[in-house]
C-alpha positions in Angstrom: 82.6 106.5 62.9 79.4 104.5 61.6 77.0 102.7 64.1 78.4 99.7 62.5 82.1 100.2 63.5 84.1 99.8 66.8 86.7 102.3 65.2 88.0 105.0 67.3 89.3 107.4 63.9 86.3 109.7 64.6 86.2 112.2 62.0 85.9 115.7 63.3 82.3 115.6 61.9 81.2 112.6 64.1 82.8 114.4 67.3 81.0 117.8 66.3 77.8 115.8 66.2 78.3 114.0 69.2 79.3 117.3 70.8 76.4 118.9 69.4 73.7 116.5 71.5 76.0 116.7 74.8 74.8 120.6 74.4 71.3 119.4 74.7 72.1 117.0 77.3 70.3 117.9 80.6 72.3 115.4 83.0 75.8 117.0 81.0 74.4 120.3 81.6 73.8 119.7 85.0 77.3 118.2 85.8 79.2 121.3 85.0 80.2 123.3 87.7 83.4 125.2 86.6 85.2 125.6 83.1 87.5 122.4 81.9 90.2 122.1 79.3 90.6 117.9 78.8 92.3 116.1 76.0 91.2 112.4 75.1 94.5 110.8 73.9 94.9 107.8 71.3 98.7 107.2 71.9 101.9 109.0 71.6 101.7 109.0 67.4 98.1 109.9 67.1 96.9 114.1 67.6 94.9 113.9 70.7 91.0 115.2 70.6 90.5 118.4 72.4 88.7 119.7 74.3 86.7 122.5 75.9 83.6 123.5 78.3 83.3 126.5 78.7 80.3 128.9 79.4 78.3 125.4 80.5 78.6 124.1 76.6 81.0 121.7 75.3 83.1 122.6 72.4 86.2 121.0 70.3 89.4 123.3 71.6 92.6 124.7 69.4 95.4 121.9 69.7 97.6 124.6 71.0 95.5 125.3 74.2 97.5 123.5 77.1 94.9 120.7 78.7 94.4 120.3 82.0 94.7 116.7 81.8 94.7 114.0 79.3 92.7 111.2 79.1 95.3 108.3 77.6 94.9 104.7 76.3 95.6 102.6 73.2 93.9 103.0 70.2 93.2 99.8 71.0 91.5 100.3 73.9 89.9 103.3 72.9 88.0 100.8 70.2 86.8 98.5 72.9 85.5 101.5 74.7 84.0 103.1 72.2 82.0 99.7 70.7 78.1 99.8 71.2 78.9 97.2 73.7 82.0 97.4 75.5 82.8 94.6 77.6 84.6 94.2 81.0 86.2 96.8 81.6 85.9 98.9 79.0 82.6 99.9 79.8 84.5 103.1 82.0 87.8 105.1 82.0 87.6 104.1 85.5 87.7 100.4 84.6 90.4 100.7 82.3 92.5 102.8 84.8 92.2 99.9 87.5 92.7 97.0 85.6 95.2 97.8 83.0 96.8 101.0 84.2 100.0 102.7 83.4 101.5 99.2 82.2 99.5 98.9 79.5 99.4 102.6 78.4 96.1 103.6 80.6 97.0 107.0 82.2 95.9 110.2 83.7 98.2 112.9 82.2 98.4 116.5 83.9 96.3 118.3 86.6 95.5 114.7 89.0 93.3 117.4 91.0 91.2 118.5 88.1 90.7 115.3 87.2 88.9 114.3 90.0 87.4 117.5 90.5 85.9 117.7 86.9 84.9 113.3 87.0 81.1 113.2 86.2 81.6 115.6 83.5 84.3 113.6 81.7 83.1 110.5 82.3 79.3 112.1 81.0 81.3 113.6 77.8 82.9 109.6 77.0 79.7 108.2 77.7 77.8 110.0 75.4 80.4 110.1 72.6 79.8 106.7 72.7 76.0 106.6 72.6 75.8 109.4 69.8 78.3 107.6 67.2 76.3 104.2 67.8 72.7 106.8 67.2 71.7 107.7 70.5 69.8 110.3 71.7 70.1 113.5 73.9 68.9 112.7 77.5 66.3 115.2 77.8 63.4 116.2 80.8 61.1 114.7 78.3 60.7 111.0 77.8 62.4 110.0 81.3 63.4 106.5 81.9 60.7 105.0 83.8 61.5 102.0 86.3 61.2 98.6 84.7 60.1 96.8 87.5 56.0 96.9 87.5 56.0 96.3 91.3 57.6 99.8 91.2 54.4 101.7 91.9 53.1 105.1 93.5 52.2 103.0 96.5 55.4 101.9 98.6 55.0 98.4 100.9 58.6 98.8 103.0 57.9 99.9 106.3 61.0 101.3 108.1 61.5 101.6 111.9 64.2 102.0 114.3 65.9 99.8 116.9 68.8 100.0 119.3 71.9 98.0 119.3 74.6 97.8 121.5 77.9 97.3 119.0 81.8 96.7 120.2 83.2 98.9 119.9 80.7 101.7 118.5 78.8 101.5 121.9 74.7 102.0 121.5 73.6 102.8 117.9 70.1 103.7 116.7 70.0 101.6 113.8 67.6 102.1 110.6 66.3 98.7 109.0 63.0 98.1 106.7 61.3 95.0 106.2 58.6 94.3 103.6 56.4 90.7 102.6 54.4 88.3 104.3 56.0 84.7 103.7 58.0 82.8 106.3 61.0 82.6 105.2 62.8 85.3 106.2 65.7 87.0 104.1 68.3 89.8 105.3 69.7 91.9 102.7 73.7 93.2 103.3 73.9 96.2 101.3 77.4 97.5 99.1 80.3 99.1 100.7 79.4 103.4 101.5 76.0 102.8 100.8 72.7 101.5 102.2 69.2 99.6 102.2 68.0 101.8 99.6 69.6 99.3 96.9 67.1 96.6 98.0 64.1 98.3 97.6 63.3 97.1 93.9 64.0 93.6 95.3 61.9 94.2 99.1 58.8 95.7 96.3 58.7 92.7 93.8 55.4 90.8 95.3 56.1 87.3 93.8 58.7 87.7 96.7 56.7 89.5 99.2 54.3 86.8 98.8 56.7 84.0 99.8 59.7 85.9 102.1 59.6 88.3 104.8 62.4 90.5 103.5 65.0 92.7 105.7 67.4 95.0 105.0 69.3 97.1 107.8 72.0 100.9 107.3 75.2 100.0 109.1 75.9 102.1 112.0 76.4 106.3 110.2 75.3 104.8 107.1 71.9 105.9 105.3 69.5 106.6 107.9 70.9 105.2 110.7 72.5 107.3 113.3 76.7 106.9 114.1 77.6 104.9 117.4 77.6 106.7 120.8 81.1 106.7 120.5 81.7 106.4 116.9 83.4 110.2 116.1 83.4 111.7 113.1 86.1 110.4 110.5 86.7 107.5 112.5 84.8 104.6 110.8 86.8 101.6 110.2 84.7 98.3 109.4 86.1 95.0 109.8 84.6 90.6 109.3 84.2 90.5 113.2 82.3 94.3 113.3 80.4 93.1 110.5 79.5 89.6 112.2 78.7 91.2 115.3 76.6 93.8 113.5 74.4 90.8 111.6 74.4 88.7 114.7 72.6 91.9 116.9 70.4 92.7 114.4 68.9 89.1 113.9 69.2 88.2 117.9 66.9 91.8 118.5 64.5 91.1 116.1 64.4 87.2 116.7 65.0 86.3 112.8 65.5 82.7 112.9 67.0 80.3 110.0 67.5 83.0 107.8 69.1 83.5 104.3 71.6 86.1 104.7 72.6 87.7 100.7 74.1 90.8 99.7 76.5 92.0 97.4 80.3 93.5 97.5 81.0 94.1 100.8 77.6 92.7 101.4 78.5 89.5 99.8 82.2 89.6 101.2 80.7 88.9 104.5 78.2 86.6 103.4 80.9 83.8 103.0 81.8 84.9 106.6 78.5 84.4 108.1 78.5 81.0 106.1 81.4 80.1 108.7 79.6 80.9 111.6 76.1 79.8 109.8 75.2 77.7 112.9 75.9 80.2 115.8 73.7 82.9 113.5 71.0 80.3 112.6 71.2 81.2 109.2 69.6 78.6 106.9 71.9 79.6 103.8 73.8 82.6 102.1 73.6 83.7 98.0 76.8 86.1 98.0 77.0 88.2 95.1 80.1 89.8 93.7 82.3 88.1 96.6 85.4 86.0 96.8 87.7 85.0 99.3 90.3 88.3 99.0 90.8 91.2 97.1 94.3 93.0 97.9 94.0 96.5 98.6 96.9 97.3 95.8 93.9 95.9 93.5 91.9 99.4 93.6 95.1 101.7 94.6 95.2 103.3 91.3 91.6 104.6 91.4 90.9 104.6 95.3 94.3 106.8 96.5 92.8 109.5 94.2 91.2 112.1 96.7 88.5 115.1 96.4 85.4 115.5 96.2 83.7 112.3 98.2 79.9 112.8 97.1 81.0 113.0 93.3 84.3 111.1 93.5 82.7 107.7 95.2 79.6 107.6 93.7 82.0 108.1 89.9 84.3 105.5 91.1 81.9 102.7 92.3 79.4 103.5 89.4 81.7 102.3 86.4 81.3 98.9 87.2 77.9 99.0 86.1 76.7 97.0 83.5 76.5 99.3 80.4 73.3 97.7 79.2 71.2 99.0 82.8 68.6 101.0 82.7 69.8 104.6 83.1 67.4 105.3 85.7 69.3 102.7 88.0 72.6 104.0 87.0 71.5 107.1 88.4 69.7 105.9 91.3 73.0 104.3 92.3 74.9 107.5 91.8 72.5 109.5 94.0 72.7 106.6 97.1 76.9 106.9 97.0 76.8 110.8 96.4 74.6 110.6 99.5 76.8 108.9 102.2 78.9 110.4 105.0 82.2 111.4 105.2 84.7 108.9 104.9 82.2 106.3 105.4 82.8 104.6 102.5 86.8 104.2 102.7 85.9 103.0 106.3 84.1 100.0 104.5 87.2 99.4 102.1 88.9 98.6 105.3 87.1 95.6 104.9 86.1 94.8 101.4 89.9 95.0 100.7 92.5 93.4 102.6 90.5 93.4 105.9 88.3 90.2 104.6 90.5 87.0 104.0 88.9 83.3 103.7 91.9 81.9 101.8 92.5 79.6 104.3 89.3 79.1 105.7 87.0 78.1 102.5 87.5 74.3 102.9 85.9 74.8 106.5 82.8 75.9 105.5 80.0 73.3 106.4 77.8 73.2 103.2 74.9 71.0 104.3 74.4 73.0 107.1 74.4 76.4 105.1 74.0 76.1 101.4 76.0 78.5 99.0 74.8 80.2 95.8 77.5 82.4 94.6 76.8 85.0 91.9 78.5 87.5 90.2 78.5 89.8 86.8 80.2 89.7 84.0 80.7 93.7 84.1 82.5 93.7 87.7 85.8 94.3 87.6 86.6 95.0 91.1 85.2 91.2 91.9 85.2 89.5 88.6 83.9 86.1 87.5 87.3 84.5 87.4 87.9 85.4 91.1 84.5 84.1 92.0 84.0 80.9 90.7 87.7 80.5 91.9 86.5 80.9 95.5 83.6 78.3 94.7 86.1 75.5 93.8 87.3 76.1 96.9 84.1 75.4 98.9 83.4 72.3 96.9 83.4 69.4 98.8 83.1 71.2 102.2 83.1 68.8 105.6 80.1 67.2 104.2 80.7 67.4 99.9 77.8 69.3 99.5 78.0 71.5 95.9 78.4 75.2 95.9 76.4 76.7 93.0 78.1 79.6 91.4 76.6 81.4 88.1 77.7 83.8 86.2 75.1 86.4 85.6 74.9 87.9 81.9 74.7 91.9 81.3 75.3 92.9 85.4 77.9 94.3 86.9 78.7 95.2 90.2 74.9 95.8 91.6 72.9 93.3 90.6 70.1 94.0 93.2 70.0 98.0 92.0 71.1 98.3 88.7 68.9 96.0 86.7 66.7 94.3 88.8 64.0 92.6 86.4 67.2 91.4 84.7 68.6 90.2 88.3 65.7 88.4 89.5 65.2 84.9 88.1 68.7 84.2 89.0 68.0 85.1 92.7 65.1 83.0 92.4 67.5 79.8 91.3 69.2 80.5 94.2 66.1 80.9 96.7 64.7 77.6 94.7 68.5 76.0 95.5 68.6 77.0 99.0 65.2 75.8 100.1 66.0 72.5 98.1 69.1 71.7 100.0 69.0 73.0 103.3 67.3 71.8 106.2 64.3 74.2 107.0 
């Protein structure tokens, strides 16, 4: 396979190559932990590729050694995954799993266990396969990715600090939230399902923004840094839109943030069209969800989501492949590390929500855009929340009680994110919507 072709008819020579840098690959090396037999298969007429780790190196196995599970898709959809530049959502196994599944020919074969158990090292192994055919290079200790954002400095600006809320039905919670700029407009920043303020920090650093916002950003109660509820027991997490609402409400009535703009994105921006509903008892001054629409069923991420083991490899593999393949590795990783790092079962406790739990089909037309503008974005690499299903929700909301537009834009080479995977690519369209917001809303 050339750099020049989408073909998946890799000659053994190309996957020896590619197999050959994997063996120098320190974040490949790193993800084994015990030995794997895996096949990636083309379709039920084409010999499968083989393969083998073994002794922490990667190796093309015997076609008579018994795999622990196949990898299986059209050749088809092998191509689109293995082009320089897959598009949605081709850019992960995980995509493809999720979106076209078993009726289109996208299937786990074998050990469902190992699969899981063995995820950042197959999904490492494809990556790279597709990197090394198109001429990329080893990921080595030297020559690190450093962070594109220049405001990304040795010297950090966010100052955290702690604060107590009293949350229905959590009881008292010691709640984590930073805050960063010196402008008057304030901004609160919702972060993803299982995760936590961390992903605003390129954004709460930039100081074009410090200079004109005062920036927030708060952990859910057992999220991050913040402690669980007084009686919030272990396992028991279940988030919900009036949980949420009463979460955002507390934290801008103890901190007396008025006329706010409320953003986030995923969960984040799920509940950012909730707050919109209630924009006049919050005070909020406008909302720029990101990756949000008015439902997503639950049978939507069944096929990937039911699968259980490991939580700080399996979520943060899961979530992770609906990055944009064109972000900076660095953030991909940084990412990773933030859903590896979460507690148990926080993250399907925020599901609860994101899928299912939110619903604003009915409620869309109510939304009262003069008094809280809307800037919708979303990425073209999301799969989970897609364009389509966006801009959908924004046709909605147009012509509101009072006619006002809803914006909604369509953001080029993000995916699921945007605040954390490629920020310098992220930020002039947050600024439209900043730049929208102020235009349209009434100070």
């Amino acid at each position: 396979m050339g750099s020049e072709s989408n073909d998946f008819d890799l000659s053994e020579e190309s996957i020896r190559s590619s197999l050959a840098k994997l063996n120098e690959d320190i974040e490949f090396k790193a993800s084994i932990g015990h030995d794997v037999n895996f096949a990636i298969q083309r379709s039920d007429l084409k010999p499968a590729i083989y393969l083998c780790v073994s002794a922490g190196r990667i190796s093309l196995a015997d076609p008579g050694v018994n795999p622990q599970f196949t990898l299986k898709a059209r050749p088809e959809h092998w191509q689109q995954f293995f082009a320089a530049v897959p598009k949605r959502p081709f850019q992960t196994f995980w995509g493809m799993i999720r979106v076209l599944g078993k009726p289109a020919g996208v299937e786990v074969l074998g050990d469902e266990e190992a699969f899981t158990r063995h995820a950042r090292t197959w999904r490492i192994v494809l990556d790279r396969i597709r990197e090394a055919v198109h001429g990329g290079q080893a990921h080595s200790a030297q020559g690190e990715e450093e962070y594109t954002s220049e405001d990304e400095t040795d010297d950090d600006s966010i100052i955290g600090h702690y604060t107590w809320l009293t949350l229905p039905p959590l009881g008292k919670c010691k709640i984590f939230y930073e805050l960063s700029g010196q402008g008057n407009q304030p901004i609160l920043f919702l972060h993803t399902a299982g995760a936590d303020s961390r992903q605003y920090h390129s954004m709460m650093l930039n100081r074009d923004l410090q200079s004109r916002y005062r920036m927030y950003a708060f952990d859910l109660p057992g999220h991050g840094r913040s402690f669980p509820g007084q009686k919030q027991y272990p396992l028991s997490y279940a988030n919900s839109e009036d949980f949420y609402v009463t979460c955002i409400r507390s934290f801008l009535g103890k901190l007396d943030i008025r006329r706010s703009i409320v953003t986030g994105a995923s969960m984040g921006g799920q509940v950012c069209l909730a707050v919109a509903l209630r924009a006049k008892e919050l005070d909020v001054r406008g909302v720029i969800p990101c990756e949000a629409c008015d439902f997503i069923p639950s049978a939507a991420g069944s096929t990937i989501y039911k699968l259980e083991g490991d939580e700080a490899i399996l979520n943060a593999e899961r979530v992770c492949g609906m990055i944009s393949p064109t972000s900076p590795a660095i953030y991909k990783r940084l990412n990773w590390w933030l859903y590896s790092a979460q507690a148990s079962r926080i993250f399907p406790g925020d599901l609860k929500f994101y899928f299912d739990g939110w619903d604003g089909r009915e409620r869309m037309h109510l939304m009262d855009t003069e008094e809280c503008p809307i800037y919708m974005l979303t990425g073209e690499y999301d799969y989970s929340c897609s364009v389509e299903m966006s801009r959908a929700t924004a046709e909605k909301i147009q012509g509101g009680k009072k006619g006002s537009q809803v914006v909604f834009e369509a953001m080029d080479g993000l995916g699921h994110f945007p605040f954390s995977e490629d920020p310098v690519r992220f930020i002039p369209y947050f600024k439209r919507a900043l730049a929208y917001i102020a235009e349209r809303s009434r100070g």
